[in-house]
C-alpha positions in Angstrom: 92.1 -69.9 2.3 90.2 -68.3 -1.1 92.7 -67.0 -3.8 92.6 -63.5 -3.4 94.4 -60.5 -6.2 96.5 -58.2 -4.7 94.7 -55.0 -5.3 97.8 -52.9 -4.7 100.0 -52.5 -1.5 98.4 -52.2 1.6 98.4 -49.2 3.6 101.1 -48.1 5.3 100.0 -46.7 9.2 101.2 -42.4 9.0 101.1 -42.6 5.2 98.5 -40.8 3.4 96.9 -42.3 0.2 97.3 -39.7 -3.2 94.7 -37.1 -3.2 93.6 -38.6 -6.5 89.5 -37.8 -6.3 89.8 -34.1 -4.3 92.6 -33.3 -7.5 90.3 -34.2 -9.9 87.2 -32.9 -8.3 89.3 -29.4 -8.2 90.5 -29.9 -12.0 86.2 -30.0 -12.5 85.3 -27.2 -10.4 88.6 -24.9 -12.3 87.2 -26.3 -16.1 83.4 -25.0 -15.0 84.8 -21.7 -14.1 86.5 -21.5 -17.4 83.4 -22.2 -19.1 81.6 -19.4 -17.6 84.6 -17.5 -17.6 84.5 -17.4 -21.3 80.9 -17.3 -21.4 79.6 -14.4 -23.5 76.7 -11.7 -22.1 73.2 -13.0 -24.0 73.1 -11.6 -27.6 71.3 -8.3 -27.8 68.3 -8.1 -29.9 69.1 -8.0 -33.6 68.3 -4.3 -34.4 69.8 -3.2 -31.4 72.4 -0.4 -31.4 74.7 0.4 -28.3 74.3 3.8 -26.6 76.3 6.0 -24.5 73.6 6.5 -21.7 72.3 9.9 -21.5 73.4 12.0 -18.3 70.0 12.0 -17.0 70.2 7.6 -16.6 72.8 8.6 -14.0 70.3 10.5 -12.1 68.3 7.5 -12.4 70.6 4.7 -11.6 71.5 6.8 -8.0 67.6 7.4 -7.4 67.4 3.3 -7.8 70.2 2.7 -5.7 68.7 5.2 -3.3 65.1 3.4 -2.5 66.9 0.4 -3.1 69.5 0.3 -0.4 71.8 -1.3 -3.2 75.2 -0.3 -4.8 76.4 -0.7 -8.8 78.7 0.6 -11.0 76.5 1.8 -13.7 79.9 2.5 -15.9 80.5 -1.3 -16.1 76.7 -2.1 -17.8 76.9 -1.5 -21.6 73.5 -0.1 -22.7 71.6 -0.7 -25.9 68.7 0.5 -27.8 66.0 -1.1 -30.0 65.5 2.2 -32.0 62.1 2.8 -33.1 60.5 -0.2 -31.2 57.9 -0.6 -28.7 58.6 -3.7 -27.9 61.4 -6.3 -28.8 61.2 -10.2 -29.3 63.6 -12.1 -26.7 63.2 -16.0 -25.7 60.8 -15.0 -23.0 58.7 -13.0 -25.2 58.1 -9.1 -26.2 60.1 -6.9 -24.2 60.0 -3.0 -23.7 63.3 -3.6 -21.6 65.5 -6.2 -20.9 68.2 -6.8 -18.4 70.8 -9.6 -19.0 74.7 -10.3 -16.9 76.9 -13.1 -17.4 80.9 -13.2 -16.8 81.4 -11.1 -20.1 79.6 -8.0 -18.4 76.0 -6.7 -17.7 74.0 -5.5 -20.4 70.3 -3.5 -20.7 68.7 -3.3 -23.2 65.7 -1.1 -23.7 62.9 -0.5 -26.8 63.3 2.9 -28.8 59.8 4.4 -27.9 60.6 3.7 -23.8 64.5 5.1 -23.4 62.4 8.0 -21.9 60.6 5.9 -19.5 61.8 7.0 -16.0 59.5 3.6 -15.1 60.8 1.5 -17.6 64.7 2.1 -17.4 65.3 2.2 -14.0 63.0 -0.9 -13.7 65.8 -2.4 -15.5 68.6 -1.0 -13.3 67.4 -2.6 -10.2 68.0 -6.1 -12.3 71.2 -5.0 -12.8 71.8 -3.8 -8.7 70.2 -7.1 -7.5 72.4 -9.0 -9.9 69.2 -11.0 -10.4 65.8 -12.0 -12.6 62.2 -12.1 -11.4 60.8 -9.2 -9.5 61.1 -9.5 -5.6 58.3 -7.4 -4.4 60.2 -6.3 -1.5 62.1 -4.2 -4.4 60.1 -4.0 -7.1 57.0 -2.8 -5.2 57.5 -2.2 -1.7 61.0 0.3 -1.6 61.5 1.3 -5.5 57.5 0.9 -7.1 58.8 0.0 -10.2 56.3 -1.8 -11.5 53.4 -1.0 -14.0 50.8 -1.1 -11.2 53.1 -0.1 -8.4 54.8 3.5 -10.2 53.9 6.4 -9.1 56.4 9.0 -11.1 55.0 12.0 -8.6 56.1 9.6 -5.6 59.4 8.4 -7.3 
């Protein structure tokens, strides 16, 4: 008969081995939360200033959740402005309006010379009710037309 090491006692019939790998596999999945737990919202654009929204964004932000069948709470998104800027430079490029959430909180952000931009704004606020990036046209087109080619401010 070969030599054979013990490895350890052998099993017992009704006893259950330590949960060892489904403990540590749960310690992993509890240290990722924490990560994105602690996770800060996305840096705003260097000139940026926060803003108390003006009344007439709440107006807005119920006309978005209107066409889009979607609910928010627009007191929980901190808003910011670029003052005096057409655009903004983000990692993706120039911006007129930028929409950004993480576990710290949702944030938009939106270039000076377009806070008066019905288009613009609440183009923004359906990122934030979809909890989402890109631009499903089922959304951005079809139910809100919140797009450069799709808005129609008489329509919306």
């Amino acid at each position: 008969m070969p030599n054979q090491k013990s490895t350890g006692a052998a099993p017992v019939p009704g006893r259950h081995r330590p949960l060892r790998a489904p403990i540590a596999c749960l310690g992993f999945l509890l240290s990722l939360a924490a990560c994105e737990a602690l996770a800060p919202v996305s840096p705003a654009p260097q000139a940026a200033v926060r803003i108390t929204p003006p009344a007439r964004y709440l107006e807005w932000w119920h006309k978005t959740e209107a066409c889009s069948g979607l609910r928010g709470n627009v007191a929980q998104v901190e808003w910011f402005v670029v003052p005096n800027a057409t655009e903004f430079a983000t990692a993706d490029g120039e911006k007129v309006g930028l929409w950004t959430h993480s576990s710290g909180g949702t944030r938009i952000v939106i270039a000076g010379n377009f806070t008066e931009s019905e288009l613009v704004v609440r183009h923004e606020m359906l990122h934030a009710l979809l909890d989402r990036e890109g631009h499903p046209s089922e959304y951005f087109e079809a139910k809100c037309r919140l797009t450069w080619d799709s808005w129609d401010a008489r329509a919306n």
